[in-house]
TORKOL-4160 file (C-alpha; in steps of 0.2 Angstrom, whole numbers, padded with zeros to 4 digits, m for minus):
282
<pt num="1" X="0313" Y="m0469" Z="m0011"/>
<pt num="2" X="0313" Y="m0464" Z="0008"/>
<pt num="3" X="0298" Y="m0455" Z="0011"/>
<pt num="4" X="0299" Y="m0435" Z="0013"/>
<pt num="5" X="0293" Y="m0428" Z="0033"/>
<pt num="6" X="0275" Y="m0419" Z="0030"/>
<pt num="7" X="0281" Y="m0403" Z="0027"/>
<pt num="8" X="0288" Y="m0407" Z="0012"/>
<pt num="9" X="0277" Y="m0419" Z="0002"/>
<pt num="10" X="0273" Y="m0404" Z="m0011"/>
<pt num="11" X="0290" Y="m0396" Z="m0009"/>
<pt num="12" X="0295" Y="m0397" Z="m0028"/>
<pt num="13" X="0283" Y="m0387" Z="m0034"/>
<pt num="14" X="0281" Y="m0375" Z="m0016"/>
<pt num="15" X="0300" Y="m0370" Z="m0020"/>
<pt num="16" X="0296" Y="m0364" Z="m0037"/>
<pt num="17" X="0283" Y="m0354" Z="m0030"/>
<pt num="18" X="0293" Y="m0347" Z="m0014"/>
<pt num="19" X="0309" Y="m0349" Z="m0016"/>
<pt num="20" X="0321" Y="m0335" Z="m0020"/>
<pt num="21" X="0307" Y="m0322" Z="m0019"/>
<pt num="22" X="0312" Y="m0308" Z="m0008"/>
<pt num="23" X="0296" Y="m0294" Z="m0013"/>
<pt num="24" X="0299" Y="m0278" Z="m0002"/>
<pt num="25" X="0315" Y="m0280" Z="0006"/>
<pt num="26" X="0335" Y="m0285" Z="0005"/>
<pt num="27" X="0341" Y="m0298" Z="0013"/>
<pt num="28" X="0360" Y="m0306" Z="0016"/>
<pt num="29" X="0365" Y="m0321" Z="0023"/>
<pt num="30" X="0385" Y="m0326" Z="0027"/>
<pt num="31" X="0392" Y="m0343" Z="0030"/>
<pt num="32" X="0407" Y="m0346" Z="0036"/>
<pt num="33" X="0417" Y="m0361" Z="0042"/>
<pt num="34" X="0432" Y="m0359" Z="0054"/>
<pt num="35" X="0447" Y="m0373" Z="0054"/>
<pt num="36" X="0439" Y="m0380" Z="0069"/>
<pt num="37" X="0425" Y="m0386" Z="0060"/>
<pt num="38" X="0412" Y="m0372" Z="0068"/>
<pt num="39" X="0398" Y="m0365" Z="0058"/>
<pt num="40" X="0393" Y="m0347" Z="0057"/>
<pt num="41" X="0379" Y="m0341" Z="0048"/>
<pt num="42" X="0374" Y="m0321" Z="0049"/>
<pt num="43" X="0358" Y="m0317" Z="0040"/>
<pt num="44" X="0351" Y="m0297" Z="0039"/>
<pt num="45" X="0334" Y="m0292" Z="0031"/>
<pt num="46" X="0327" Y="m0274" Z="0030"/>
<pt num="47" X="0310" Y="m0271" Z="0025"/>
<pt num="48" X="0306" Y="m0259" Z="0012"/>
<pt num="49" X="0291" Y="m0255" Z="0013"/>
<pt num="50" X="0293" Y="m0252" Z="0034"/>
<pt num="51" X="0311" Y="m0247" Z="0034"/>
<pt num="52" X="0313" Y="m0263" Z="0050"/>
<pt num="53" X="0330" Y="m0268" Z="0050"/>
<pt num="54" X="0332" Y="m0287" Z="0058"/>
<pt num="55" X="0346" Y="m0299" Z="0059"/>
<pt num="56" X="0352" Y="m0315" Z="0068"/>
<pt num="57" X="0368" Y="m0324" Z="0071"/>
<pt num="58" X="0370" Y="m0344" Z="0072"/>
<pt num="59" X="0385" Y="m0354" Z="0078"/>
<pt num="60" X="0385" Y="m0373" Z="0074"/>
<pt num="61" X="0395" Y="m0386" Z="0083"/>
<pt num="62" X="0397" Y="m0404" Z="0075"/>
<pt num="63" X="0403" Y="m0417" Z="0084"/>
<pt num="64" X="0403" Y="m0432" Z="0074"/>
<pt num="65" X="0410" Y="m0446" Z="0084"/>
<pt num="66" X="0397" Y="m0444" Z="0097"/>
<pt num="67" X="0381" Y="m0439" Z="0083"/>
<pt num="68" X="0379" Y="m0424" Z="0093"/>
<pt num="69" X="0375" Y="m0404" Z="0087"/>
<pt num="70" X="0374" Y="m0390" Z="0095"/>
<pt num="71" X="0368" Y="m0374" Z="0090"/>
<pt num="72" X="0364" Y="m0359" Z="0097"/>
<pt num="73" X="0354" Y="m0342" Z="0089"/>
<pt num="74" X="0354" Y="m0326" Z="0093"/>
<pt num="75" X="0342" Y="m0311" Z="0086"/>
<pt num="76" X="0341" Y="m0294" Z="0085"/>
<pt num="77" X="0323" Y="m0296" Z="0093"/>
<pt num="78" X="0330" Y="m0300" Z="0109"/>
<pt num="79" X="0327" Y="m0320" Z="0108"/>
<pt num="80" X="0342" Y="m0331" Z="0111"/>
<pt num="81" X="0339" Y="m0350" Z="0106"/>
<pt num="82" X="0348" Y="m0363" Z="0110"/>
<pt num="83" X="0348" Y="m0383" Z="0104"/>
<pt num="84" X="0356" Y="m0399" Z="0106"/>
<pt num="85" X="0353" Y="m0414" Z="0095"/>
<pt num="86" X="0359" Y="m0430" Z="0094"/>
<pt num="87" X="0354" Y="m0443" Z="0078"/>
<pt num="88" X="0359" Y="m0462" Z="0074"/>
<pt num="89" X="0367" Y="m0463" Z="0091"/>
<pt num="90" X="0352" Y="m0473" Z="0101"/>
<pt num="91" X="0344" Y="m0481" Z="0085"/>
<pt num="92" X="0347" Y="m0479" Z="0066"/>
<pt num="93" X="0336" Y="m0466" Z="0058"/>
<pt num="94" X="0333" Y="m0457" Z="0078"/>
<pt num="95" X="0335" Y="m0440" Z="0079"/>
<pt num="96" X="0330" Y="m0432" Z="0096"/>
<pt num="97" X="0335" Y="m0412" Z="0098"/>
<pt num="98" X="0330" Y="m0401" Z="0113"/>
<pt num="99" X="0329" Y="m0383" Z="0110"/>
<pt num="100" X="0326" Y="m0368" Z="0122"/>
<pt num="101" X="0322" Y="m0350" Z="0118"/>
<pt num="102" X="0323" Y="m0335" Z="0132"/>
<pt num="103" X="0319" Y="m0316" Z="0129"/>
<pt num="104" X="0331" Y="m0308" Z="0142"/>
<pt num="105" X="0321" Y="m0290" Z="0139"/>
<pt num="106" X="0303" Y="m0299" Z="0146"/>
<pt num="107" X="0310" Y="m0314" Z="0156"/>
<pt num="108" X="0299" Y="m0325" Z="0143"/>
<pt num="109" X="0304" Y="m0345" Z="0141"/>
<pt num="110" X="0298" Y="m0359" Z="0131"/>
<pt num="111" X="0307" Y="m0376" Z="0124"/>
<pt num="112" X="0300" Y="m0388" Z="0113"/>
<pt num="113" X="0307" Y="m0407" Z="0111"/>
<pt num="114" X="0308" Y="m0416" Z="0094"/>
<pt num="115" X="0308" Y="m0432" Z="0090"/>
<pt num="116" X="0311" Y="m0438" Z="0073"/>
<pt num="117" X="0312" Y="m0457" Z="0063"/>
<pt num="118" X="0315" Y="m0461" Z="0049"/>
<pt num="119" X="0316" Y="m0477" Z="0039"/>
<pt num="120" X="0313" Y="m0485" Z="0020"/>
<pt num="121" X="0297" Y="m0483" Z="0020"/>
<pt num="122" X="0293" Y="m0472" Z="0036"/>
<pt num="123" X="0296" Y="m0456" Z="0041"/>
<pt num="124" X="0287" Y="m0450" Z="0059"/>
<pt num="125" X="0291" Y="m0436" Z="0070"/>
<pt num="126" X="0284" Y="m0430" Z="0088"/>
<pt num="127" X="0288" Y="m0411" Z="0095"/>
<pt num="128" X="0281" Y="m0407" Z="0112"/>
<pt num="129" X="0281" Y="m0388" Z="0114"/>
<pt num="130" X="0281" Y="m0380" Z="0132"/>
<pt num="131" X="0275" Y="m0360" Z="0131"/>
<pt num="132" X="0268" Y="m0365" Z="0148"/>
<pt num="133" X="0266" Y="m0380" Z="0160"/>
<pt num="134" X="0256" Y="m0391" Z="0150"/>
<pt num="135" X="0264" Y="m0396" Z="0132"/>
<pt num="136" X="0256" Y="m0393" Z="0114"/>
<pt num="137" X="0261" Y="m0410" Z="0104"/>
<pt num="138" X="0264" Y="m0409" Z="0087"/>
<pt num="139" X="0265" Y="m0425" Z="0079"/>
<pt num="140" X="0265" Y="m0434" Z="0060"/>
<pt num="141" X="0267" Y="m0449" Z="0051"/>
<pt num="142" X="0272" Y="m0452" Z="0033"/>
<pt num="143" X="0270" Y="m0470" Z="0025"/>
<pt num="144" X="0276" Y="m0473" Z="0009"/>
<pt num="145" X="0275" Y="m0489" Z="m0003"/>
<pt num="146" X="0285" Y="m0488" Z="m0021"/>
<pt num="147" X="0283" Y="m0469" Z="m0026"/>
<pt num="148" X="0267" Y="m0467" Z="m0017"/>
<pt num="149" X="0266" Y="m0459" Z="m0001"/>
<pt num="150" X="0252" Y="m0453" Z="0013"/>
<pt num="151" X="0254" Y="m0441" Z="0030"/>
<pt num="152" X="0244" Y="m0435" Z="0041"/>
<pt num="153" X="0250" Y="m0419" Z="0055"/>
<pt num="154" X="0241" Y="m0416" Z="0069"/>
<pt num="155" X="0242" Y="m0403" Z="0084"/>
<pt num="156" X="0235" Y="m0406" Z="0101"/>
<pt num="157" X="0235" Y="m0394" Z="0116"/>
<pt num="158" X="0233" Y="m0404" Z="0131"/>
<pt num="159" X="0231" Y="m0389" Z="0142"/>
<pt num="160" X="0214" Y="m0385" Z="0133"/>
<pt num="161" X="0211" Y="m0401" Z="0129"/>
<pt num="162" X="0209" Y="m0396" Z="0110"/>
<pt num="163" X="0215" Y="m0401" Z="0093"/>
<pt num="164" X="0223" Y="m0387" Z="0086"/>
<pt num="165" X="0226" Y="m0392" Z="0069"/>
<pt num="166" X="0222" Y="m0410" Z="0059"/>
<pt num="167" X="0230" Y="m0411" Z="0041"/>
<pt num="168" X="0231" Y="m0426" Z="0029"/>
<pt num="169" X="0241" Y="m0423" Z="0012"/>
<pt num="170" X="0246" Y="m0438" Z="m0001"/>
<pt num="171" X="0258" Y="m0437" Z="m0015"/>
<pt num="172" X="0265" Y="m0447" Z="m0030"/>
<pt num="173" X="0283" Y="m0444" Z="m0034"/>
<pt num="174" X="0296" Y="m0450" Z="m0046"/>
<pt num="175" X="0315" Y="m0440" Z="m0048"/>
<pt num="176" X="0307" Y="m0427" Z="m0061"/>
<pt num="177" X="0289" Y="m0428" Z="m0057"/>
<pt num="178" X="0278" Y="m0427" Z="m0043"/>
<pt num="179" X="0260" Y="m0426" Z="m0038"/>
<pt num="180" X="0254" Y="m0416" Z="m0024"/>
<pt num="181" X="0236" Y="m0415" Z="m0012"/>
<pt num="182" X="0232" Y="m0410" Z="0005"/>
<pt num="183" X="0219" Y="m0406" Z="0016"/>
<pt num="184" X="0222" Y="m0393" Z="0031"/>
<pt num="185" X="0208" Y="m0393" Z="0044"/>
<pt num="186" X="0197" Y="m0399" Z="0035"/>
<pt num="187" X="0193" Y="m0384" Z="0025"/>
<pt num="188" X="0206" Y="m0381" Z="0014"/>
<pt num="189" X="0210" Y="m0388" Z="0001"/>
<pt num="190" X="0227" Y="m0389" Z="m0010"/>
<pt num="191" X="0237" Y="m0397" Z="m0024"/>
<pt num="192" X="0250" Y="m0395" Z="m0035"/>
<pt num="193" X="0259" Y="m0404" Z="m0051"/>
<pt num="194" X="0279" Y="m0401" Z="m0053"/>
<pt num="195" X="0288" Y="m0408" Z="m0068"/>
<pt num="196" X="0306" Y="m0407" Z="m0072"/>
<pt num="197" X="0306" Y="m0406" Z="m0091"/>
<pt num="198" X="0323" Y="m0406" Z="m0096"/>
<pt num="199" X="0340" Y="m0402" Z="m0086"/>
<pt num="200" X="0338" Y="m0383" Z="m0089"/>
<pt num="201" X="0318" Y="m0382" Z="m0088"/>
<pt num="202" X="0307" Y="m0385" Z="m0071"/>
<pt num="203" X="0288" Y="m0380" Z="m0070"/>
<pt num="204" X="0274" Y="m0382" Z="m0057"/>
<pt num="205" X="0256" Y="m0377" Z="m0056"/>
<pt num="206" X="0247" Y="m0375" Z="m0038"/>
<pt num="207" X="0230" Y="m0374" Z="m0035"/>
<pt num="208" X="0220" Y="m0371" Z="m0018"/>
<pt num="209" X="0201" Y="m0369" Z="m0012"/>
<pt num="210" X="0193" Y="m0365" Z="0003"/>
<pt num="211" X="0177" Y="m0371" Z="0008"/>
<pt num="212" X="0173" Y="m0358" Z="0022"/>
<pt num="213" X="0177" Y="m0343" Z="0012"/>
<pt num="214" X="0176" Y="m0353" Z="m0006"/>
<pt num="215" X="0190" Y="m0344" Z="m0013"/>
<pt num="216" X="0200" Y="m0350" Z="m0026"/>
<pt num="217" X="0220" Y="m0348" Z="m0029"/>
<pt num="218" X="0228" Y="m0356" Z="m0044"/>
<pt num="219" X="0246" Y="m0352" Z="m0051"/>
<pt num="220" X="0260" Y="m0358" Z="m0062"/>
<pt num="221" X="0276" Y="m0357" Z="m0061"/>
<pt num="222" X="0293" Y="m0360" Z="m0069"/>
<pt num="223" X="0313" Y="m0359" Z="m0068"/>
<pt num="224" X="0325" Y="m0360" Z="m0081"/>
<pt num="225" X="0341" Y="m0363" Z="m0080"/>
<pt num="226" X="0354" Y="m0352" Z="m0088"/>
<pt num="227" X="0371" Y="m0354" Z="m0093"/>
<pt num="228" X="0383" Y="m0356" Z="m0078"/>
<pt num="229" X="0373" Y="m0355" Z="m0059"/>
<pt num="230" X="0362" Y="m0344" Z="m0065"/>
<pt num="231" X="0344" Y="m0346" Z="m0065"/>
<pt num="232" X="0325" Y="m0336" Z="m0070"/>
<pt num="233" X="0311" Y="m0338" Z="m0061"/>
<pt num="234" X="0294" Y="m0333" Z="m0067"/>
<pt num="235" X="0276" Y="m0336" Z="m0058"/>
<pt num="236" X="0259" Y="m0328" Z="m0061"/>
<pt num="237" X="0245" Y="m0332" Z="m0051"/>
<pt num="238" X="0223" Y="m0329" Z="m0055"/>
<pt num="239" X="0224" Y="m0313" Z="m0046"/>
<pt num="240" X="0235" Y="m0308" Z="m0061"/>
<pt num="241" X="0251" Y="m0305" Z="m0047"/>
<pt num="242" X="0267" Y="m0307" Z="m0058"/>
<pt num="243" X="0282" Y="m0312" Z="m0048"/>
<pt num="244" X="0300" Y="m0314" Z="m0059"/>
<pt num="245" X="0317" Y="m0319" Z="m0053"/>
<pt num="246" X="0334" Y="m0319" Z="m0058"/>
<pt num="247" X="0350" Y="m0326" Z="m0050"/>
<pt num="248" X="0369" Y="m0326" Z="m0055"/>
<pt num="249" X="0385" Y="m0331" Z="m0046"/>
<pt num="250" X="0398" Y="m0314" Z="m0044"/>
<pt num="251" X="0411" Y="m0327" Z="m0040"/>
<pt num="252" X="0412" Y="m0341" Z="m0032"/>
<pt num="253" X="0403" Y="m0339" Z="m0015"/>
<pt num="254" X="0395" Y="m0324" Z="m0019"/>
<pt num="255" X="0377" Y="m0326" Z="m0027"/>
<pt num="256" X="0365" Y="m0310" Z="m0031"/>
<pt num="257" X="0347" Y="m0311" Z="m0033"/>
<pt num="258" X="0336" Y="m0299" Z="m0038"/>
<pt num="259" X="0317" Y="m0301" Z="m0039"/>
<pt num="260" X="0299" Y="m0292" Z="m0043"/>
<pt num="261" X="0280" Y="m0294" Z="m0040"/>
<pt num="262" X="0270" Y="m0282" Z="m0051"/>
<pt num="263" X="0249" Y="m0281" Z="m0051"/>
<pt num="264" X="0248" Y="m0286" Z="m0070"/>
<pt num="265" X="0228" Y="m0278" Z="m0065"/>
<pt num="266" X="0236" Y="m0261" Z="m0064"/>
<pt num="267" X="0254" Y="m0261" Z="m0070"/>
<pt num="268" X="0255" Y="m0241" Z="m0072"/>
<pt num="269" X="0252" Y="m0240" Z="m0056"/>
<pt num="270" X="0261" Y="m0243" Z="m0037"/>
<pt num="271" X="0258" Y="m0258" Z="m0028"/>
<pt num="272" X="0274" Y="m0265" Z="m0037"/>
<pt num="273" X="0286" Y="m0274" Z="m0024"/>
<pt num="274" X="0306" Y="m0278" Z="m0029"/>
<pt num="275" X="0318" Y="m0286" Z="m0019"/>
<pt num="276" X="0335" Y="m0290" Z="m0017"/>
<pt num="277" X="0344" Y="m0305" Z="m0011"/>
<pt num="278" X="0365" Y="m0304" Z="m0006"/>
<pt num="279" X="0372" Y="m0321" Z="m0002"/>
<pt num="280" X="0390" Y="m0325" Z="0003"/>
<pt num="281" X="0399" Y="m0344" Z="0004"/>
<pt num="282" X="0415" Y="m0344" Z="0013"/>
């Protein structure tokens, strides 16, 4: 088994917890795929609680004889993102993107370089990002031997001349089970257990402490599989948030899912959150 990039050594369980939860707001995405072979992807979210309305608009070109993508982003905020990346053309498993943002309202650049390998039994990555004339480099390192694996992911700003972030996370994974902890700065501390128990039934539990503030998070989670593509989610948590799910395909290409979080501390009153998910596959 390859090993997974840092970000994701706890993403089985993470997913159950975050995935398809949309609390205070509607969101849409569109996909679209021209005869060319272009992607477009249009996404739209409006926040509930503040009436914000914010969108974006992708574009994706893939050329596969030459290994090269290019893609370019533009949101409603004003910030236009461009990147080109090129993977398996200089060395099997290389990836290297460059990618440049711009705020034509304020003037403001930045671009950040990343570099990515991957092997059987490595998977590294280095990002230098440039918000002014002296990088911030991001890099991590996963090993992994059999179905056990080890990271680490640190952030250094040469410009300050400081570490700005230092986390180490190991994790024991088989296809329907894994086994998840990290440390993040050295002050907090996570893990998590996710365990596919049958083809309709998944279910993960998460728990995290802080030594500076010693508080305390702990959840479970689960996702059941109904007849068809459609799914329930349900997660509750030790502050006694409640958050619930459910997802069904209108047609082919078109998915809805609506979702809730409700304070099971004080369930006749307000504080309650819905949200509503519109998703459309061309």
């Amino acid at each position: 088994m390859a090993p997974p990039s840092f970000g994701d050594l706890g993403k089985d369980a993470s997913d159950l917890f975050s995935r398809d939860y949309t609390f205070g707001s509607v969101k849409a995405e569109i996909k679209s795929k021209t005869s060319t072979g272009v992607e477009l992807k249009t996404t739209g979210n409006h926040d509930m609680e503040t009436g914000r309305a914010a969108g974006d608009l992708e574009t994706k070109y893939v050329f596969k004889d030459y290994g090269i993508t290019f893609t370019e982003k533009w949101k409603t905020s004003n910030v236009v993102t461009a990147e080109v990346a090129i993977e398996d053309k200089l060395v099997k498993g290389l990836k290297n993107s460059l990618e440049a943002n711009f705020e034509p309202n304020t003037g403001k650049k930045s671009a950040k370089v990343k570099n990515g390998f991957k092997s059987s039994n490595a998977n590294l990555g280095l990002d230098l990002e440039f918000k002014s004339n002296l990088p911030t480099l991001v890099g991590s390192g996963v090993f992994g031997y059999q179905n056990f694996f080890g990271g680490v992911n640190v952030g250094y700003d040469t410009e300050r001349q400081k570490l700005t972030k230092l986390n180490y996370g190991v994790a024991y994974k088989l296809k329907d089970f894994c086994l998840y902890a990290g440390v993040e700065n050295g002050t907090n501390f996570s893990g998590s257990v996710y365990q596919k128990l049958s083809e309709s039934l998944e279910t993960g539990v998460k728990l995290g402490w802080s030594s500076s503030s010693h508080a305390t998070d702990f959840g479970v989670a689960t996702k059941y599989k109904l007849e068809g593509d459609s799914f329930f989610k349900f997660k509750v948590d030790n502050n006694s948030m409640i958050g619930s799910a459910y997802s069904f395909k209108v047609n082919d290409g078109v998915r809805v899912t609506l979702c809730g979080n409700f304070d099971g501390k004080n369930i006749n009153g307000g504080g309650h959150r819905l949200g509503l998910a519109l998703s459309f596959d061309s």
